[in-house]
C-alpha atoms as a printed R data frame, in Angstrom:
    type eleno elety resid chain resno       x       y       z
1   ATOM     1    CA   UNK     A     1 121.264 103.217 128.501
2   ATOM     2    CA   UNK     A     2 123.222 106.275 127.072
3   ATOM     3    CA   UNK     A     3 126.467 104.126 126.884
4   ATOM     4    CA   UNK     A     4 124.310 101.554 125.349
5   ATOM     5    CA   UNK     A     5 122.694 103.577 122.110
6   ATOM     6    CA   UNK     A     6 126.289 105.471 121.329
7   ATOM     7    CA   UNK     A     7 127.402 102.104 121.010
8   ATOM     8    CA   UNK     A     8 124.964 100.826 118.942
9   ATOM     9    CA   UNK     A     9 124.921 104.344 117.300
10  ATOM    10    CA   UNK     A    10 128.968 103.493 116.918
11  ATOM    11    CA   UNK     A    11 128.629  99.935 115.365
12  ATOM    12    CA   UNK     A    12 125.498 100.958 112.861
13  ATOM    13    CA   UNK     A    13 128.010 102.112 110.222
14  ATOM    14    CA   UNK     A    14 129.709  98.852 109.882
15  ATOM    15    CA   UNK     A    15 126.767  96.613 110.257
16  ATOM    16    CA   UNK     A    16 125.056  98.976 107.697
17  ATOM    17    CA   UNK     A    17 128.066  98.483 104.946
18  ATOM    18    CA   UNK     A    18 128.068  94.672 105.560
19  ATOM    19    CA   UNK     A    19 124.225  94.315 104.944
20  ATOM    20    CA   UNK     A    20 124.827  96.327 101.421
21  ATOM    21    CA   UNK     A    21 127.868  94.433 100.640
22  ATOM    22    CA   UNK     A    22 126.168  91.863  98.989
23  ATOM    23    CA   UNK     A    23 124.564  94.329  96.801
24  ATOM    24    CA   UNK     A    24 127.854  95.662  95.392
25  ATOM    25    CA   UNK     A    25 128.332  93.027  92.337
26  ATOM    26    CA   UNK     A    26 124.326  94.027  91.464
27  ATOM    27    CA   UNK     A    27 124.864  97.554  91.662
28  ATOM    28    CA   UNK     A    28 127.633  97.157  89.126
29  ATOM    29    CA   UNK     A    29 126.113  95.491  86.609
30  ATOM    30    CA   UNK     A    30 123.300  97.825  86.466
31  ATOM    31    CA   UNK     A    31 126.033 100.370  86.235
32  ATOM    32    CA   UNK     A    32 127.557  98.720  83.511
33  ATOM    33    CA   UNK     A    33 124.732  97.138  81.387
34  ATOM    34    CA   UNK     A    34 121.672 100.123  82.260
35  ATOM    35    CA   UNK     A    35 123.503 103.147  83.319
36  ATOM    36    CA   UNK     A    36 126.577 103.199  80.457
37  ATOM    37    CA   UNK     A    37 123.901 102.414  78.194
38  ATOM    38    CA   UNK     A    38 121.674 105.247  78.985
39  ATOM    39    CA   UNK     A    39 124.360 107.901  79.381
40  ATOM    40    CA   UNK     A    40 126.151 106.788  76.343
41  ATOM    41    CA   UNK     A    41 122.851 107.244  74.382
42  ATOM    42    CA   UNK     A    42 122.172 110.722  75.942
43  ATOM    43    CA   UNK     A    43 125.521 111.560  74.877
44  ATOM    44    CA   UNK     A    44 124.773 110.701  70.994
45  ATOM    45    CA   UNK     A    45 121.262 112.331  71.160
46  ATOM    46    CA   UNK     A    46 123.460 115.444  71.152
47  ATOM    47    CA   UNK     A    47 125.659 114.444  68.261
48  ATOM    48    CA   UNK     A    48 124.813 114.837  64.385
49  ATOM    49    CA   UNK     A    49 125.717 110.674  64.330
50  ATOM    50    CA   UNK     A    50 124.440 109.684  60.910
51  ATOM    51    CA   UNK     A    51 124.389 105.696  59.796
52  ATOM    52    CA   UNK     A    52 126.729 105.718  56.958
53  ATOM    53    CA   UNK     A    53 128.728 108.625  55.820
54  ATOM    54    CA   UNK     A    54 131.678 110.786  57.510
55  ATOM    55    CA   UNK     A    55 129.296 111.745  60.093
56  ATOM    56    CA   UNK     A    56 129.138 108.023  60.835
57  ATOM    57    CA   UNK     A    57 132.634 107.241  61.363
58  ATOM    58    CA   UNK     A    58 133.323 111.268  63.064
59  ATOM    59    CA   UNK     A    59 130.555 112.604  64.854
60  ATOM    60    CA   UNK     A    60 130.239 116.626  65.567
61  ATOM    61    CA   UNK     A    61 128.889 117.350  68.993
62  ATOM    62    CA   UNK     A    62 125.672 119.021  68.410
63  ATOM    63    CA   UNK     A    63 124.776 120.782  71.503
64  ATOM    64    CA   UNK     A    64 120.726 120.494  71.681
65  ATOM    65    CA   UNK     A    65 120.414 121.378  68.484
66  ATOM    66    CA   UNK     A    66 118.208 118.075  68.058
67  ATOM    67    CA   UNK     A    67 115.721 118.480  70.345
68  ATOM    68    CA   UNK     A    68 114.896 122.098  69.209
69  ATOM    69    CA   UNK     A    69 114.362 120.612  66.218
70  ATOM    70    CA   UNK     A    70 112.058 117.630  67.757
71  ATOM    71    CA   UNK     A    71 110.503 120.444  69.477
72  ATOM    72    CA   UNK     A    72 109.567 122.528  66.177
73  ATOM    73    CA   UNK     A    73 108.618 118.570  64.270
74  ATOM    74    CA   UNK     A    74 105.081 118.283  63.587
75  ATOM    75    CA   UNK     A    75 105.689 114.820  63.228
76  ATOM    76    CA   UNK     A    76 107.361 114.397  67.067
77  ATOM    77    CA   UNK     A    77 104.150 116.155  68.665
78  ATOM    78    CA   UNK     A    78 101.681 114.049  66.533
79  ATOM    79    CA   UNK     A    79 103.811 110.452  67.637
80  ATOM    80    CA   UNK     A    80 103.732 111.604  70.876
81  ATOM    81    CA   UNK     A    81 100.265 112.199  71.141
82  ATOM    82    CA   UNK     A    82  99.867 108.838  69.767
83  ATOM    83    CA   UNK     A    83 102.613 107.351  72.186
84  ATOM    84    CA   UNK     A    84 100.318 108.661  75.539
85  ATOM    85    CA   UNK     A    85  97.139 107.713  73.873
86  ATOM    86    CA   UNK     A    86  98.412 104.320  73.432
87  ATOM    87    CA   UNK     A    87  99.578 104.234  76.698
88  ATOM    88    CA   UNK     A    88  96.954 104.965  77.957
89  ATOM    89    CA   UNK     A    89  94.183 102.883  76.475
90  ATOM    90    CA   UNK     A    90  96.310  99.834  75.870
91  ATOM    91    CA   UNK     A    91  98.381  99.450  79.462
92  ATOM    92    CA   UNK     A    92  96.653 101.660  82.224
93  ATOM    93    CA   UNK     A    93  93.041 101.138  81.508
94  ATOM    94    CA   UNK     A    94  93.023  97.995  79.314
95  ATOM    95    CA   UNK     A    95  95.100  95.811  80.759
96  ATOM    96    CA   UNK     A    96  94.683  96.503  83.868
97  ATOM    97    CA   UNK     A    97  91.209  97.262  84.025
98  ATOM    98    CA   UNK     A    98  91.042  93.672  81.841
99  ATOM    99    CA   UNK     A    99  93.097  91.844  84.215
100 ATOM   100    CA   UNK     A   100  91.517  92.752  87.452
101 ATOM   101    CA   UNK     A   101  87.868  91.927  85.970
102 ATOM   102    CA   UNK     A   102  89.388  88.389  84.921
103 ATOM   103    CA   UNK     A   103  91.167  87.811  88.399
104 ATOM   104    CA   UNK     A   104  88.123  88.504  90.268
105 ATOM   105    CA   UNK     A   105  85.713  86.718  87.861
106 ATOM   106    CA   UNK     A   106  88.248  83.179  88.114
107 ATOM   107    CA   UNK     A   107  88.129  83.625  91.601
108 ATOM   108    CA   UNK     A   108  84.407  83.276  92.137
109 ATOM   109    CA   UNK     A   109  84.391  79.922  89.154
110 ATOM   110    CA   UNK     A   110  84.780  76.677  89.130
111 ATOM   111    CA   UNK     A   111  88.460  75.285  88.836
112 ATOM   112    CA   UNK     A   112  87.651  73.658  85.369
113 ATOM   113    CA   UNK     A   113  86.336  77.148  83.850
114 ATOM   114    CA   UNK     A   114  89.519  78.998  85.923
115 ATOM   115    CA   UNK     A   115  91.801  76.843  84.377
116 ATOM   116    CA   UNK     A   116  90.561  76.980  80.878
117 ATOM   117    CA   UNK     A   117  90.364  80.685  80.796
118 ATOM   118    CA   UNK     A   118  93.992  81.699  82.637
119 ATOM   119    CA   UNK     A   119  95.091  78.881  79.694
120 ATOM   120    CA   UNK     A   120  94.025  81.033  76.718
121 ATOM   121    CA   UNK     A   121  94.307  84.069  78.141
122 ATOM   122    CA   UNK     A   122  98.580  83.015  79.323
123 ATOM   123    CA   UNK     A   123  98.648  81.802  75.484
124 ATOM   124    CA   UNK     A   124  98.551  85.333  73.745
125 ATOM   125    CA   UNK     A   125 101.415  86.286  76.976
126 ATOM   126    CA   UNK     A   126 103.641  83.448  76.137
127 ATOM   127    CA   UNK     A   127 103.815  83.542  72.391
128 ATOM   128    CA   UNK     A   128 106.902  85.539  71.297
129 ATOM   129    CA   UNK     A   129 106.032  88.757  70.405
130 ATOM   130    CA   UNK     A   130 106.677  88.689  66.467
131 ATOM   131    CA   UNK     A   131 104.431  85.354  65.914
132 ATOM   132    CA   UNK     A   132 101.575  86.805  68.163
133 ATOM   133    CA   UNK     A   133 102.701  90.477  65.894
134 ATOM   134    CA   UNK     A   134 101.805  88.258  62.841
135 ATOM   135    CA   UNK     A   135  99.310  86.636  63.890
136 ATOM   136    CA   UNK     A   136  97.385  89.523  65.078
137 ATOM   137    CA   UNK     A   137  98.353  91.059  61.583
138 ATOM   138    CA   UNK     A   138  96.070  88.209  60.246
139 ATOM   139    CA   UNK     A   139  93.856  88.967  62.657
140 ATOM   140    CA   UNK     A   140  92.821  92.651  61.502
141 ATOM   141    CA   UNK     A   141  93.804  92.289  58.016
142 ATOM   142    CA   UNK     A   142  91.768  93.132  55.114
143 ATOM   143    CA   UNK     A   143  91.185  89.666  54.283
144 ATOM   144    CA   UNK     A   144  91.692  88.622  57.399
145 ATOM   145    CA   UNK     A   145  89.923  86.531  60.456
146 ATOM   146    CA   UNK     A   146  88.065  89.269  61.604
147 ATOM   147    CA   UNK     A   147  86.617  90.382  58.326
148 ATOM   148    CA   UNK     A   148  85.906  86.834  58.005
149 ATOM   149    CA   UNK     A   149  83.925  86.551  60.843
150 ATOM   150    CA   UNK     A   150  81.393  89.834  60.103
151 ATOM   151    CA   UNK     A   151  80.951  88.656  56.491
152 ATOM   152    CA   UNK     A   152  79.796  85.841  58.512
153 ATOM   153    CA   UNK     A   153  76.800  87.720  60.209
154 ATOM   154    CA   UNK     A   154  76.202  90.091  56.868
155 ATOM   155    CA   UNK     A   155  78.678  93.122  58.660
156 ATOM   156    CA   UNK     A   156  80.045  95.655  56.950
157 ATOM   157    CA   UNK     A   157  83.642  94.601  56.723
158 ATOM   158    CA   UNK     A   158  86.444  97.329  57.241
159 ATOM   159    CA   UNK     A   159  90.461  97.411  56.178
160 ATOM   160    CA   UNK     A   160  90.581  97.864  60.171
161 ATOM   161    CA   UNK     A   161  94.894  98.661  59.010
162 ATOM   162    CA   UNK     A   162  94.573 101.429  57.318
163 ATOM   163    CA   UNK     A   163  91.043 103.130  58.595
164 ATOM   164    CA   UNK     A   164  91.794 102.689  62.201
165 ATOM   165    CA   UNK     A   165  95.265 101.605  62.708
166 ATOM   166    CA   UNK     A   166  95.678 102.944  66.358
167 ATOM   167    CA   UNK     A   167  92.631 101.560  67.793
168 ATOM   168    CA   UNK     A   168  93.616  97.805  65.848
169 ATOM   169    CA   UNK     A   169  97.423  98.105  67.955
170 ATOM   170    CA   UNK     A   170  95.833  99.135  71.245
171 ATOM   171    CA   UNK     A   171  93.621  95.972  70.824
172 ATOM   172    CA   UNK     A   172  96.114  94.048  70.209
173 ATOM   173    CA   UNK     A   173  98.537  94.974  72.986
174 ATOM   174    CA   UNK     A   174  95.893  94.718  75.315
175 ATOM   175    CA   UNK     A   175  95.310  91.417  74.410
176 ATOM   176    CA   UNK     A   176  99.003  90.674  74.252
177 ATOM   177    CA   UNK     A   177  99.078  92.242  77.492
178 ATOM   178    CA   UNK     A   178  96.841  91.442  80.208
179 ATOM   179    CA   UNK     A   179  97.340  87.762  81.019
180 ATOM   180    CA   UNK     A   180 100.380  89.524  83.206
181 ATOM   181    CA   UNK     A   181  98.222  91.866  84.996
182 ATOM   182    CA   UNK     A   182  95.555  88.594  85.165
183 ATOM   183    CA   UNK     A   183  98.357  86.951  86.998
184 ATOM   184    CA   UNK     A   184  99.399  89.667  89.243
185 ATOM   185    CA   UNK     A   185  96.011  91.224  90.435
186 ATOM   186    CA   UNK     A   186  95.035  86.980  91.276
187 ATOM   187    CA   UNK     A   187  98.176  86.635  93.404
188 ATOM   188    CA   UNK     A   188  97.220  89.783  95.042
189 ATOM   189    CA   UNK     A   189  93.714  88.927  95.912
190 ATOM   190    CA   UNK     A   190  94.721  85.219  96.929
191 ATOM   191    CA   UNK     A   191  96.344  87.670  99.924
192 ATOM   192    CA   UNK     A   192  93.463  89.596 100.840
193 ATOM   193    CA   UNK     A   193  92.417  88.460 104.524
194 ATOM   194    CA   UNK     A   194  89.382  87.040 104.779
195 ATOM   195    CA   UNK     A   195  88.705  88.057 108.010
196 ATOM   196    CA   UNK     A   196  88.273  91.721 106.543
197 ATOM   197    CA   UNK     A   197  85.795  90.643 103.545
198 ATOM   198    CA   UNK     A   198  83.661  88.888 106.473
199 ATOM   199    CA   UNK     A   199  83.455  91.935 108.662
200 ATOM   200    CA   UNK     A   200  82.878  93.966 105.768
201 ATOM   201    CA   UNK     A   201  79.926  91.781 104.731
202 ATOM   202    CA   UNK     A   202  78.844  91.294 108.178
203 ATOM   203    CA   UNK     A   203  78.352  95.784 108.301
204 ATOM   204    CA   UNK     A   204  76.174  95.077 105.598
205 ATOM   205    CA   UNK     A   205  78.792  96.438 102.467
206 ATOM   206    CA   UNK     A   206  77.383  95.099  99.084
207 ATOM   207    CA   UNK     A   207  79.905  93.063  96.457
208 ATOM   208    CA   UNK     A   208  80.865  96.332  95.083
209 ATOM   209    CA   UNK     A   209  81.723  98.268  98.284
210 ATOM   210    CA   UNK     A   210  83.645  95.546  99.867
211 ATOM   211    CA   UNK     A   211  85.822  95.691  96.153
212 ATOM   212    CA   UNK     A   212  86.177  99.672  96.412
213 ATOM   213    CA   UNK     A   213  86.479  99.877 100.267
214 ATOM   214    CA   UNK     A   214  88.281  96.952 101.400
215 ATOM   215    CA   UNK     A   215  89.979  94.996  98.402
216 ATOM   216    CA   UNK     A   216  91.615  97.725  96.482
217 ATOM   217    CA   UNK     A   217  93.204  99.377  99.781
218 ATOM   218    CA   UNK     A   218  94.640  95.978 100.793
219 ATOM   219    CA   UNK     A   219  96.226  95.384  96.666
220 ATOM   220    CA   UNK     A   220  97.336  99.295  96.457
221 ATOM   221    CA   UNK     A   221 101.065  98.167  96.259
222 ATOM   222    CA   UNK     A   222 100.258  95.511  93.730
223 ATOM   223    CA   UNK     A   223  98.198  97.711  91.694
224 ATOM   224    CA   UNK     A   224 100.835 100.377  91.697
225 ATOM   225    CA   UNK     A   225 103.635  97.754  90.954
226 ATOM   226    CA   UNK     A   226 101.734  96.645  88.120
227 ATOM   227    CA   UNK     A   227 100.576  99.862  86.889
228 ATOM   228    CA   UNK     A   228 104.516 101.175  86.195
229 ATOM   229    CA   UNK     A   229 105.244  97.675  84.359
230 ATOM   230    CA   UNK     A   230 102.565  97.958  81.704
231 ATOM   231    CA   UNK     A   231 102.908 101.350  81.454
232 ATOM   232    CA   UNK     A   232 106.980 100.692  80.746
233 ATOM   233    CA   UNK     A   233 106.420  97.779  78.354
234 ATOM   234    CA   UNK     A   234 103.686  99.262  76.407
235 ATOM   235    CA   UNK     A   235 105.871 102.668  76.178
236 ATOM   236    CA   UNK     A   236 108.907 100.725  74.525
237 ATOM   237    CA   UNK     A   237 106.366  98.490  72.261
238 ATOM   238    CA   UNK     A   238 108.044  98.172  68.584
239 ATOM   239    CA   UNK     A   239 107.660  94.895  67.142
240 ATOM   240    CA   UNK     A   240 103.920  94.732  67.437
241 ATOM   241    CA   UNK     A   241 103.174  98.046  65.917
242 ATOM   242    CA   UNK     A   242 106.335  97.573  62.964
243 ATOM   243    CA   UNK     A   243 104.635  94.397  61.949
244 ATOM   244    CA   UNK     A   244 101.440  95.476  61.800
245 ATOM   245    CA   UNK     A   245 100.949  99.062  60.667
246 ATOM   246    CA   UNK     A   246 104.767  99.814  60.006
247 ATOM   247    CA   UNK     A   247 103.826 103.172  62.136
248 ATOM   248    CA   UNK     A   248 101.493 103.974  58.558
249 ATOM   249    CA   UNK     A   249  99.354 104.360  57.306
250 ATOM   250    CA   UNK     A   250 101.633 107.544  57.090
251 ATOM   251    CA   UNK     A   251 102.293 108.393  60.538
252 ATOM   252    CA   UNK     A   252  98.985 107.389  61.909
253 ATOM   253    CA   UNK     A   253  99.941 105.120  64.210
254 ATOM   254    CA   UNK     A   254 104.113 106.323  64.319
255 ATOM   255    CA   UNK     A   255 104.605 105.988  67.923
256 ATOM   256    CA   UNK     A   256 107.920 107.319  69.352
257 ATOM   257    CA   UNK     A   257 109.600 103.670  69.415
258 ATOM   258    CA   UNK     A   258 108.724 103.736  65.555
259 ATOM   259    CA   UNK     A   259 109.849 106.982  64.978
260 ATOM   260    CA   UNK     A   260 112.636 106.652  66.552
261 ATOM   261    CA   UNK     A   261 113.303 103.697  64.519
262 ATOM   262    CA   UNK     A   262 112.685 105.179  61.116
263 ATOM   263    CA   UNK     A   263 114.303 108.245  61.743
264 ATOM   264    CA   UNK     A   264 117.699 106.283  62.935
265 ATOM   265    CA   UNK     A   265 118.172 103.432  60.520
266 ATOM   266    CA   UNK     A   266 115.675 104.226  57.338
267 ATOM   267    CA   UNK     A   267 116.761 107.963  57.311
268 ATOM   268    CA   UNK     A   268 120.127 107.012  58.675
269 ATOM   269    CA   UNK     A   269 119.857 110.347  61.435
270 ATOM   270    CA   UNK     A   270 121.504 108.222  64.295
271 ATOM   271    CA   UNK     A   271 121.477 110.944  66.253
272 ATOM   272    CA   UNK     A   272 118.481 112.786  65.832
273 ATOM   273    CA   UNK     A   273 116.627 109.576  66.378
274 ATOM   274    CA   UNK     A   274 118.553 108.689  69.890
275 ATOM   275    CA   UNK     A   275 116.900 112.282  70.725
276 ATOM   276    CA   UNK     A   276 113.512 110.563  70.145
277 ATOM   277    CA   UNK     A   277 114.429 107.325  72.102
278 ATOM   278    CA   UNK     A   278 116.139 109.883  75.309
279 ATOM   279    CA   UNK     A   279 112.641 111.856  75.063
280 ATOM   280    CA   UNK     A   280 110.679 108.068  75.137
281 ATOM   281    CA   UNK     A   281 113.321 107.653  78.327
282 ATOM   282    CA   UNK     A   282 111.645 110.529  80.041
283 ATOM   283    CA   UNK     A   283 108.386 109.832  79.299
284 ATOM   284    CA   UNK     A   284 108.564 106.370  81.176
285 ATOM   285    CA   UNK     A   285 111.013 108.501  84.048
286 ATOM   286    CA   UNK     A   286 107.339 110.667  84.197
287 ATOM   287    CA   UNK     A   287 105.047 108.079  84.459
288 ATOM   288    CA   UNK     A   288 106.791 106.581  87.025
289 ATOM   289    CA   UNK     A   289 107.008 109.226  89.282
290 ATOM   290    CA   UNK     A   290 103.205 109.598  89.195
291 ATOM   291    CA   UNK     A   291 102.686 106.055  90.387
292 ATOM   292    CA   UNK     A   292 105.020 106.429  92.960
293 ATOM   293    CA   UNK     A   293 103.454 109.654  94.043
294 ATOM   294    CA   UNK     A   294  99.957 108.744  93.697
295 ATOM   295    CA   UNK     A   295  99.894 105.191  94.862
296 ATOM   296    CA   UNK     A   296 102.511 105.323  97.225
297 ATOM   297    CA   UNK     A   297 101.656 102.645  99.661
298 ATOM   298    CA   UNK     A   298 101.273 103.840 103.298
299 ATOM   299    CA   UNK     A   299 104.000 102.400 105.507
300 ATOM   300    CA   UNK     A   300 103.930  99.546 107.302
């Protein structure tokens, strides 16, 4: 038997490098299309890269010069704040907490009503993001749909833009948002043995303690999974927020993508606003390592 395991122990080195061969040609184009990327940009955050100008064409290394001065911005710490808050409310507890109440309610309807309400709620997913930007523009707009609709039922009607710009993106991203996590958190039930619902049931566990006790331990990787991919895609949101608020009004609703933005290509600071996008970078590095530390799924 001794003989046997050093020559298994002997032929795992081989057999290991042909099973990750196949890998090789997808390890290089992350390489090449994430990892340059990223480095390349971490490199210019510590430049003085301007858009125009000499400093355009020859770029001075600048050492960390601009992220002691993010560090001493008002304006960095306030689009921060903003950037978690909106994290926060729009991805982690609005779309997820939104899509797991609509999985579980279509489960327990009728196919007709199931299929009418994944329909609409897939439409706002589908839509590319600038018409459903504009069209939720529309939406909260002074003289917009919403407006319209209070005026109907004698409301007091609000510039919803420019009094509460934050809480009019997080709406909107949530409902740009959740159809995924809908369609995630129903696959992920669909899975869920019955067997264990029946037993559960059978000890005499109501609706809700069968959901907390049972369900949610069986979806843990699925909620985790889906957790870190709202949580990335609402960090990097742009378009939505450009077209609606323009990150105004002011900076009240200037989330890092936004600043990032204006402080690159309206005040032409290249550099200084690669800083802000690197910073954005860690923020999502952050977030992930909580879900994978948190909800890391017990081993099989």
């Amino acid at each position: 038997m001794t003989a046997v395991a050093v020559g298994g122990l002997g032929r795992s080195p081989s057999r290991a490098f042909f099973r990750l061969l196949p890998l090789v040609p997808a390890v290089l184009l992350l390489a090449a299309f994430m990892l340059g990327p990223i480095v390349y940009s971490l490199y210019g955050s510590l430049t003085d890269r301007a858009l125009t100008g000499p400093r355009a064409a020859n770029p001075q290394f600048f050492g960390l010069d601009n992220y002691v001065e993010l560090l001493g911005s008002a304006e960095f710490w306030n689009s921060l704040v903003l950037t978690v808050v909106f994290v926060l409310a729009s991805a982690v507890i609005g779309q997820n907490v939104l899509g797991m109440l609509l999985a579980v309610l279509m489960r327990s309807s009728a196919r007709p009503v199931r299929s009418f309400v994944s329909g609409i709620v897939v439409l706002a997913w589908v839509l590319p993001e600038i018409v459903a930007a504009f069209a939720l523009y529309a939406f909260f707009a002074k003289d917009g749909t919403l407006n319209s609709v209070l005026g109907w039922f004698g409301l007091e009607q609000t510039a919803w833009l420019y009094y509460l710009p934050m809480l009019s993106v997080i709406v909107a991203n949530i409902w740009r948002g959740t159809a995924f996590s809908m369609l995630v958190y129903n696959a992920a039930l669909a899975e869920v043995p019955p067997d264990l619902i029946e037993a559960a049931t059978i000890d005499g566990a109501s609706a809700w303690q069968r959901f907390i006790l049972v369900t949610l331990p069986v979806i843990r990787r699925s909620i985790s999974t889906n957790l870190l991919l709202t949580t990335l895609q609402t960090l990097g949101v742009f378009t939505l927020i450009w077209v609606m608020t323009g990150g105004g009004p002011g900076t009240a609703s200037a989330t890092l993508p936004v600043l990032a933005y204006q402080e690159a290509f309206k005040f032409a600071q290249v550099g200084y606003g690669t800083a802000i996008a690197t910073v954005t970078l860690l923020i999502g590095a952050v977030f992930s390592i909580i879900y994978i530390r948190v909800l890391k799924p017990e081993v099989d």
